[in-house]
C-alpha positions as CSV (number, residue, x, y, z in Angstrom):
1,X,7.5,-4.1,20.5
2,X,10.3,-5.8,22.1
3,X,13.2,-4.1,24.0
4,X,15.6,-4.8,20.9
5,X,13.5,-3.7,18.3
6,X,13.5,-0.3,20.2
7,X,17.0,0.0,20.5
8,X,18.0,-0.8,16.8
9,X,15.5,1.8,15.4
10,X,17.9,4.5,16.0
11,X,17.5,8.3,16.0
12,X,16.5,9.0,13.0
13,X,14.4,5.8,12.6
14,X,10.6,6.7,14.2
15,X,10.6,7.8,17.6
16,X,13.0,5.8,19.2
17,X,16.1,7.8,20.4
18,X,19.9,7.0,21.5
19,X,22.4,4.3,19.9
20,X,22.6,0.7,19.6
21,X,23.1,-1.6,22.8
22,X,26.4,-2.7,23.3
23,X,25.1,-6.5,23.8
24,X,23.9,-6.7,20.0
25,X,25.8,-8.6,17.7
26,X,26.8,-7.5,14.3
27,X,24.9,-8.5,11.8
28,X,24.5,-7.7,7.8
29,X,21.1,-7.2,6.5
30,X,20.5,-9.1,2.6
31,X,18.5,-6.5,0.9
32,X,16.6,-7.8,-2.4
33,X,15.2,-5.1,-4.0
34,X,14.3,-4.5,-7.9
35,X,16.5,-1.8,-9.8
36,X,14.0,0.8,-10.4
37,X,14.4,4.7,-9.7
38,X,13.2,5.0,-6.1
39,X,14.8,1.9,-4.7
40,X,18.0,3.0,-6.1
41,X,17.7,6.0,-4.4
42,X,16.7,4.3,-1.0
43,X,20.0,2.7,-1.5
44,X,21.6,5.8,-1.6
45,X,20.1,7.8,1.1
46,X,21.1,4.7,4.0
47,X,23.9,6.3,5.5
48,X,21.2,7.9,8.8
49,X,20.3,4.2,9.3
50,X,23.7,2.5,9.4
51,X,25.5,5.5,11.3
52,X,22.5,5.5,14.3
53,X,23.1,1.6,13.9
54,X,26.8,0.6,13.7
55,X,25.9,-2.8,14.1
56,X,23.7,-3.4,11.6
57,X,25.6,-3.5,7.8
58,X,23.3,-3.5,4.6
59,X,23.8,-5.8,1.8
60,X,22.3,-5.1,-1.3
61,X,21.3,-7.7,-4.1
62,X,19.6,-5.0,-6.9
63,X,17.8,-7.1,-9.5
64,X,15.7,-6.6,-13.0
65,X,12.3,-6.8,-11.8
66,X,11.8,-10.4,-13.3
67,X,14.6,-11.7,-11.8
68,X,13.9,-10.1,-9.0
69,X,10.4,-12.1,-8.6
70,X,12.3,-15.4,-9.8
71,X,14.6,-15.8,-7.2
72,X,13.0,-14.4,-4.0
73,X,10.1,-16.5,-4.9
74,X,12.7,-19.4,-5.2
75,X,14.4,-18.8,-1.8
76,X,11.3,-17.8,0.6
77,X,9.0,-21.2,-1.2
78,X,12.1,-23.0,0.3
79,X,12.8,-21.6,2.9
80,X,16.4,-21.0,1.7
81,X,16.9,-18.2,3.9
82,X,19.4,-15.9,1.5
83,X,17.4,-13.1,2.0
84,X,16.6,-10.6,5.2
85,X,14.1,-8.2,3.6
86,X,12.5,-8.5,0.2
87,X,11.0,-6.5,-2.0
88,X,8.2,-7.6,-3.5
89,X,4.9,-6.2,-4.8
90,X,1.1,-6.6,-3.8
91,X,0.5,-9.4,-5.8
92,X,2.7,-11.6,-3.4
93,X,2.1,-10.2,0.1
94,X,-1.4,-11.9,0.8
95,X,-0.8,-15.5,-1.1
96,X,3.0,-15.2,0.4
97,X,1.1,-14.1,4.2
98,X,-1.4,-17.3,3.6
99,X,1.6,-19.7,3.1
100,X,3.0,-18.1,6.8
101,X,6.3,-17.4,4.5
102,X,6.0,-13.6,5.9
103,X,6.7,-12.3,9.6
104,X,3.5,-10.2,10.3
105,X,4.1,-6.4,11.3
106,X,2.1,-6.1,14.0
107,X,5.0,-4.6,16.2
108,X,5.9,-1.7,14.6
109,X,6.6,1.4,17.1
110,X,3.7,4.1,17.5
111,X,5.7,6.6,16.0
112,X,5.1,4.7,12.5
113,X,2.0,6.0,12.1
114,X,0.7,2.6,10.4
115,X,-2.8,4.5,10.4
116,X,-1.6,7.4,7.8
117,X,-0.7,4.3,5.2
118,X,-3.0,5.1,2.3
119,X,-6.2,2.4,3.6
120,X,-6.7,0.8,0.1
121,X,-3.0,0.3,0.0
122,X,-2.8,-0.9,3.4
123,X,-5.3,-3.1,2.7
124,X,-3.9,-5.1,-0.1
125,X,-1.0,-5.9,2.0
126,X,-3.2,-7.0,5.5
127,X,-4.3,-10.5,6.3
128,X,-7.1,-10.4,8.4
129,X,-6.0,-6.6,9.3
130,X,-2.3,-8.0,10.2
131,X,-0.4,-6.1,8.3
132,X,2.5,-8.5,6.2
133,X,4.4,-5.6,4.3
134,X,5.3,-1.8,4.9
135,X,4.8,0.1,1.3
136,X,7.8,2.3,0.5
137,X,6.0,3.4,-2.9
138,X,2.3,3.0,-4.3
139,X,1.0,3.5,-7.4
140,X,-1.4,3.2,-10.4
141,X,-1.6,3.8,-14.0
142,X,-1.9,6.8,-16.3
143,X,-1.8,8.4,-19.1
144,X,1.6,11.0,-19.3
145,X,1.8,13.0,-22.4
146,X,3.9,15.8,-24.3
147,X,2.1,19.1,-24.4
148,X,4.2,21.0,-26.7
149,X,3.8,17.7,-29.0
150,X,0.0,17.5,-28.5
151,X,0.1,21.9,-29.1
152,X,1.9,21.4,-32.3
153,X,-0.1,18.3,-33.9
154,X,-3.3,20.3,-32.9
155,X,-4.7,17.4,-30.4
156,X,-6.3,17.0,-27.4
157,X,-6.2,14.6,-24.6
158,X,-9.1,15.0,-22.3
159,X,-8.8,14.4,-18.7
160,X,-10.7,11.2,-18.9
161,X,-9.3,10.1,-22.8
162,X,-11.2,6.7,-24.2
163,X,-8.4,4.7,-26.6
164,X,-10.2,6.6,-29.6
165,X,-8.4,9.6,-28.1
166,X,-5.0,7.6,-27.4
167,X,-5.4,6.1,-30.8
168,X,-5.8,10.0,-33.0
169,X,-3.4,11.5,-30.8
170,X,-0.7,8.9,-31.3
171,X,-1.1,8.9,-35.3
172,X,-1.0,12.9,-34.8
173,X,2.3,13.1,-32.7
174,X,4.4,10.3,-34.2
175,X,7.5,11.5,-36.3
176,X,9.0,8.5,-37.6
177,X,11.8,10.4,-39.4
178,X,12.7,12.6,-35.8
179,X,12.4,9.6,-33.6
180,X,9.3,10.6,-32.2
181,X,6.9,7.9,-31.3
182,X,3.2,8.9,-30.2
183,X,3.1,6.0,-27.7
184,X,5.3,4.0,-26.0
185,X,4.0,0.8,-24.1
186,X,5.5,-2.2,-22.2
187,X,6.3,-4.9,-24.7
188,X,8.6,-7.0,-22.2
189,X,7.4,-10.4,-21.5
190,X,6.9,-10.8,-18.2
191,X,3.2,-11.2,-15.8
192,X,4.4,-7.8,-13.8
193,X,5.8,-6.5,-17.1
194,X,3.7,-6.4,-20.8
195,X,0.8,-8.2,-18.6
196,X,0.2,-6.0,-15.8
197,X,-0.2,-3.2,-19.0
198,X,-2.0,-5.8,-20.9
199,X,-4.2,-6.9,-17.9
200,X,-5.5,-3.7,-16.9
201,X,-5.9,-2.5,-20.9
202,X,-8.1,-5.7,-21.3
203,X,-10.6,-4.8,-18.0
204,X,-10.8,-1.2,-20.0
205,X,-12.1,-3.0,-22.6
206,X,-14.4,-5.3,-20.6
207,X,-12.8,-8.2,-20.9
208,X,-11.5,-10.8,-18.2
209,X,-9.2,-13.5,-17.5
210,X,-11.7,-16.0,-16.4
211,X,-15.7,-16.8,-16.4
212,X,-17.2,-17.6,-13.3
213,X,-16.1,-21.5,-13.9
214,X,-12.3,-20.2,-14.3
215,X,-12.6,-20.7,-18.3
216,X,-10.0,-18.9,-19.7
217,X,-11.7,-15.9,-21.6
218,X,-9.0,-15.2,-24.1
219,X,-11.3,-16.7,-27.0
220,X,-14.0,-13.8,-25.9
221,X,-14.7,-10.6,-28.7
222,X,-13.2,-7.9,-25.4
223,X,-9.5,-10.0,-25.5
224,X,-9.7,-9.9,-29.0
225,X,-10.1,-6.4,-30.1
226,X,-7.7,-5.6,-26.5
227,X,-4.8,-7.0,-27.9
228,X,-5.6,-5.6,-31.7
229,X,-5.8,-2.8,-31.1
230,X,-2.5,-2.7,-28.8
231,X,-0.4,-4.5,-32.1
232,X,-2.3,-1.7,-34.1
233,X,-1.0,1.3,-31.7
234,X,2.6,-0.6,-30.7
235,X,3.3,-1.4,-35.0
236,X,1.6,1.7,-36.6
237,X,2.9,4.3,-33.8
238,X,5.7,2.7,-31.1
239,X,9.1,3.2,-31.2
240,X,11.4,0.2,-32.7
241,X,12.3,-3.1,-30.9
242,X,9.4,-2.5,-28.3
243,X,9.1,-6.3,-27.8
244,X,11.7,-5.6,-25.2
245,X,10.7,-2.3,-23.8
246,X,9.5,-2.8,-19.7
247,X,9.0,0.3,-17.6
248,X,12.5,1.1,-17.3
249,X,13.1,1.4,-21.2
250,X,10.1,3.4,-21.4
251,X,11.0,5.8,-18.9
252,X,14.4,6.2,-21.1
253,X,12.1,6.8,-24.0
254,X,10.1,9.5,-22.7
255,X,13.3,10.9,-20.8
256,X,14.8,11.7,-23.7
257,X,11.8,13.5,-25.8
258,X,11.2,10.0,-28.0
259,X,7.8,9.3,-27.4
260,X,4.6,11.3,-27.4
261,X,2.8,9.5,-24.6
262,X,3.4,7.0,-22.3
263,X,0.8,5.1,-20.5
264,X,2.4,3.5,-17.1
265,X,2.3,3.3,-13.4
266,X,1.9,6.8,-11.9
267,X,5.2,6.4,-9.6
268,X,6.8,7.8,-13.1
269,X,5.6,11.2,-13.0
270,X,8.3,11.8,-10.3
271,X,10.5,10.9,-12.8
272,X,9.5,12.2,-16.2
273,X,9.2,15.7,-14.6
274,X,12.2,15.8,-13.0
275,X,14.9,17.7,-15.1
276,X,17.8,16.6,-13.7
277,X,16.8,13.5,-15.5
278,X,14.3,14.2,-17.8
279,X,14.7,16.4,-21.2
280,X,11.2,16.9,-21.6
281,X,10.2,17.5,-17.2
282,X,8.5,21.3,-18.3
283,X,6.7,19.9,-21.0
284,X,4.4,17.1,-19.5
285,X,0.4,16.6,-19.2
286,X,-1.5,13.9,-17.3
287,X,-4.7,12.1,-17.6
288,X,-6.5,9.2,-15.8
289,X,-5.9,5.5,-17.9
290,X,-8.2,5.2,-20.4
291,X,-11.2,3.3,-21.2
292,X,-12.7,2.1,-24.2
293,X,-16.4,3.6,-25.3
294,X,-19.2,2.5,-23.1
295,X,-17.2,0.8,-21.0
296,X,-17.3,2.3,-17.3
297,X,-13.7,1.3,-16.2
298,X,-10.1,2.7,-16.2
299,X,-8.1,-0.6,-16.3
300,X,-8.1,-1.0,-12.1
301,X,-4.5,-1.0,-11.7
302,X,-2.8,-0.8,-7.9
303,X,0.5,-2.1,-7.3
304,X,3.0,-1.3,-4.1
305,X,6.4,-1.8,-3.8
306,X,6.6,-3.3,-0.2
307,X,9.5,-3.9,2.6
308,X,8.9,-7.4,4.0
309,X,10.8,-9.9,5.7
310,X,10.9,-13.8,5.6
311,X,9.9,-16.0,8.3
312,X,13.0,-17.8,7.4
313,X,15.1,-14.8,8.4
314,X,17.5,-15.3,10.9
315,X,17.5,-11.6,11.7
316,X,14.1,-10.8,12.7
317,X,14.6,-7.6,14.8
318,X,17.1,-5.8,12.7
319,X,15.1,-6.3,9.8
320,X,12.4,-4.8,11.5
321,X,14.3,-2.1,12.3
322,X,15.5,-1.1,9.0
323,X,12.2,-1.4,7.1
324,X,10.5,0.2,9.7
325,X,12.9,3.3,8.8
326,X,12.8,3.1,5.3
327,X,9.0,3.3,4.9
328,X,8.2,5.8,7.1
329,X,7.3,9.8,7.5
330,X,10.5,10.6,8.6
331,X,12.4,9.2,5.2
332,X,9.6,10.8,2.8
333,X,11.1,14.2,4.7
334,X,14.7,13.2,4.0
335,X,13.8,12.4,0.5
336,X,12.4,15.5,0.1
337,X,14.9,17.7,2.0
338,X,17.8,15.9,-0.1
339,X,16.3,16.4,-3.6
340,X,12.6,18.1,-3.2
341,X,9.1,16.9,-2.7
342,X,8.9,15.5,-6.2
343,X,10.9,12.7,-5.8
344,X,9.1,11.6,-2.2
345,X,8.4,8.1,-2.5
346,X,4.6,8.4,-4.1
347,X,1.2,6.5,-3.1
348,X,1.6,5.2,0.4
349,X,0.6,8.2,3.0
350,X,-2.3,9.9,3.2
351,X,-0.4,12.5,5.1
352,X,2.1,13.3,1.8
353,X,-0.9,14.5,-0.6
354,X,-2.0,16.6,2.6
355,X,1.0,18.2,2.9
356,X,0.7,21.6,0.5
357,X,4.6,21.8,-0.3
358,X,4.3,18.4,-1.8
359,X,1.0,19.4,-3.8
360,X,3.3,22.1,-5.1
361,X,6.2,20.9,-6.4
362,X,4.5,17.8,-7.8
363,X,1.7,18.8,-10.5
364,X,0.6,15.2,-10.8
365,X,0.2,14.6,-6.9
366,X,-4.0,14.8,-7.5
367,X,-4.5,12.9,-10.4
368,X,-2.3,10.2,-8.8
369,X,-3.7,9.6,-5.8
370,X,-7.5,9.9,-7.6
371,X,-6.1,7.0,-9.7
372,X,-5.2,4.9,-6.8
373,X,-8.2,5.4,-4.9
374,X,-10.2,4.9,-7.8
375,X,-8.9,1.2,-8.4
376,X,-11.3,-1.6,-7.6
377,X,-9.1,-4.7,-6.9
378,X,-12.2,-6.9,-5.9
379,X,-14.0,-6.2,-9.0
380,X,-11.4,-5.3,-12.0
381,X,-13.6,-6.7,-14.5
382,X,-17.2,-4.9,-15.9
383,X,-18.1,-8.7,-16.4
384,X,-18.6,-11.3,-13.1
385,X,-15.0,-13.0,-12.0
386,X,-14.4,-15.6,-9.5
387,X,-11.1,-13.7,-8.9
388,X,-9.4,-10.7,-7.5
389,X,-6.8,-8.6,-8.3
390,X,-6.1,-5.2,-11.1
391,X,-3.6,-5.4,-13.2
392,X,-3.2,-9.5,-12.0
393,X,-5.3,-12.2,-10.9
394,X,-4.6,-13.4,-7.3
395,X,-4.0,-16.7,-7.3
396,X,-0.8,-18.5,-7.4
397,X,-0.7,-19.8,-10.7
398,X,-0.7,-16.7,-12.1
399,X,2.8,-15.8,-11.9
400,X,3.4,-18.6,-14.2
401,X,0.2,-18.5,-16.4
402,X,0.9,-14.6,-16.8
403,X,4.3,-15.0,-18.1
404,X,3.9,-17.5,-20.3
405,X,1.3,-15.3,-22.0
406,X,2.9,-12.2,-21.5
407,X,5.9,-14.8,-23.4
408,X,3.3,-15.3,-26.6
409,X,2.3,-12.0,-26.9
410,X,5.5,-10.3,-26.6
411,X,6.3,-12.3,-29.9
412,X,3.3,-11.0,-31.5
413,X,4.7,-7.9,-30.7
414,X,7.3,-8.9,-32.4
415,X,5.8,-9.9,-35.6
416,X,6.3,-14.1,-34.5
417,X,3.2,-14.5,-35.0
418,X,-0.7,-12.9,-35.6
419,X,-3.5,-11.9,-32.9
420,X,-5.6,-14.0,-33.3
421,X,-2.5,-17.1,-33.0
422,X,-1.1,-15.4,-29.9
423,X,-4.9,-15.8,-28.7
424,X,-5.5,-19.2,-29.4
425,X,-2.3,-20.5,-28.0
426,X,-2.7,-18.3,-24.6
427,X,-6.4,-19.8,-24.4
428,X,-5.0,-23.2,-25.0
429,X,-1.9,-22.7,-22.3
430,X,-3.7,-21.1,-19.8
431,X,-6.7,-24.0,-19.8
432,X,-4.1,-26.5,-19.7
433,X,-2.3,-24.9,-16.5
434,X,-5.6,-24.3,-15.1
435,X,-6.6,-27.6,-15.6
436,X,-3.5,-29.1,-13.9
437,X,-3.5,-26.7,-10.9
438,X,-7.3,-28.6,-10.1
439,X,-9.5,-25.5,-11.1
440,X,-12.0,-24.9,-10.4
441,X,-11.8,-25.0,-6.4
């Protein structure tokens, strides 16, 4: 760790101690980051950082989450430099890492503690165990659910629920005529948006994107009772205009007592339970994603919401500085001295779901970190695949491929156009993309 990088961490960053050096120029930090709950509250809670470093100002650039991937993957592809730390998801870090688009954090002060990250989480964000991104939140997927609605429509949900469970309890808890939905899922186009749900509901199923011989699969029995059965539950028992309806929307939903269940990444138990925020926080159950009968697999999601910082960064060591703060120990504290252990950033530290106060005050702390440690990115399917990955496939044409199906069957959603069409045109898209990117390899 270099002489500057220890300077700039300041107090309350790590273990360094005493103020900035008078010989380091000013210099304003270009923060991308995606307008979700916990990086809005990052943004909030800076004022430690800036005040041990005077020099170093933060500039924030808070985008929707598709946006968000569109134009930092724009900018660091060229090289264009607008950026000085990114925030980008597990999905990016290794092909982005490959492309030598990423500094490596391989300097990080001892105090970091890079050995309490959370190893499967760490792991999806190494190259060759160099680590390419610092995880401020973790997550996977599960199944969060109204107990006084369950109670009162006389279901229900197992730990462990199939979809036939899903399915009865939604019909039982939606209220058409109170605004009360049994399920609310992502219907937003988008590869990290309806397809990350639609991706990891599909391996639950069985199903895959690709054969062995990177055929796409969509044309297979598994892809199409997956996505009949989600127009079945999304028509018959979601709320209205659900089409558009990402995480964000959801969490709305479920914020304000409109939906029965939701089934989403576990980073939004924080939130549902929290009642500042939520109307509904003493009245919520959780249980693990489900799976359909026979099949032994609970749809494999893992995602992170990582720090990193471009090669094309002209300010390497302050960047360093300030992600190495806001993804470690000492900020989970401050989170949780602020506004409680709740709202610590989930996922990334094995040390957080040690820590009994945390265990406490979050009732969901167990089942989320079973779900995350439970996710099997190098084998999502039940069925052989040439890929890796959960709720995504790893390769760099998905980002495109994914959204242009997640585009087709958001208008299903939407009543565009049937199944079984939205089926045949993503088989017929996604082997003509395939096809032009030179699969298979």
């Amino acid at each position: 760790m270099t002489t500057t990088f220890r300077a700039l961490l300041g107090a309350t960053a790590l273990c360094a101690v005493g103020t900035v050096a008078a010989a380091q120029d000013n210099v304003t930090l270009t923060i991308a980051t995606v307008n979700n709950g916990d990086m809005i509250r990052m943004q909030q809670m800076t004022a430690p950082f800036t005040e041990a470093n005077p020099n170093i100002q933060l500039e924030w650039v808070t985008l929707e989450e598709n946006i968000l991937r569109e134009r930092v993957t724009t900018d660091i592809a060229t090289s264009g430099g607008q950026y000085d730390v990114l925030t980008i998801g597990t999905y990016e870090v290794p092909i982005w890492a490959a492309q030598n688009w990423l500094t490596p954090l391989d300097d990080l002060p001892e105090g970091y503690d890079v050995d309490d990250l959370v190893p499967a989480v760490r792991a999806a964000l190494s190259v060759d165990d160099t680590l390419y991104a610092a995880p401020f939140y973790a997550e996977s997927a599960m199944v969060m659910y109204r107990t006084d609605l369950a109670e009162a429509a006389g279901v229900t949900i197992p730990s462990n629920p199939t979809w036939t469970d899903i399915t009865a309890a939604a019909e039982a808890m939606t209220d058409r005529d109170a605004e009360v939905y049994g399920i609310c899922l992502r219907g937003k186009p988008g590869w990290g948006e309806n397809m990350a749900f639609l991706t990891a509901m599909a391996n639950s199923y069985g199903a895959r994107w690709f054969d062995t011989d990177w055929n796409p699969q969509f044309d297979s029995p598994e892809w199409q009772a997956t996505l009949t059965d989600y127009l079945t539950l999304m028509n018959e028992y979601g709320p209205p205009g659900a089409s558009s309806n990402g995480f964000n929307e959801n969490l709305s939903l479920f914020q304000q007592g409109k939906c029965g269940m939701w089934i989403d990444a576990t980073v939004a138990a924080g939130f549902v339970t929290d009642p500042t925020d939520s109307t509904v926080a003493d009245s919520v159950g959780f249980a693990q994603f489900p799976n359909k009968d026979g099949v032994d697999n609970h749809g494999n999601w893992l995602w992170a919401w990582n720090l990193a910082i471009p090669a094309s960064s002209q300010k390497q060591e302050a960047a360093k500085a300030f992600v190495a703060w806001a993804t470690s120990k000492e900020y989970t504290d401050m989170v949780a001295e602020a506004q409680g252990w709740r709202a610590a950033p989930p996922g990334t530290r094995t040390s957080l779901y040690e820590n009994a106060e945390y265990q406490e005050a979050a009732p969901f702390a167990a089942m989320t970190l079973e779900a995350i440690n439970s996710a099997d990115t190098q084998k999502a399917s039940v069925q052989d695949i040439p890929y890796t990955g959960g709720q995504f496939v790893a390769i760099p044409e998905f980002q495109g491929i994914g959204t242009q199906v997640g585009q087709t069957f958001s208008a299903a959603l939407a009543g565009q156009m049937s199944a079984d069409d939205a089926l045949a045109a993503a088989q017929t898209s996604t082997a003509r993309e395939m096809a032009r990117a030179g699969y298979p390899k």
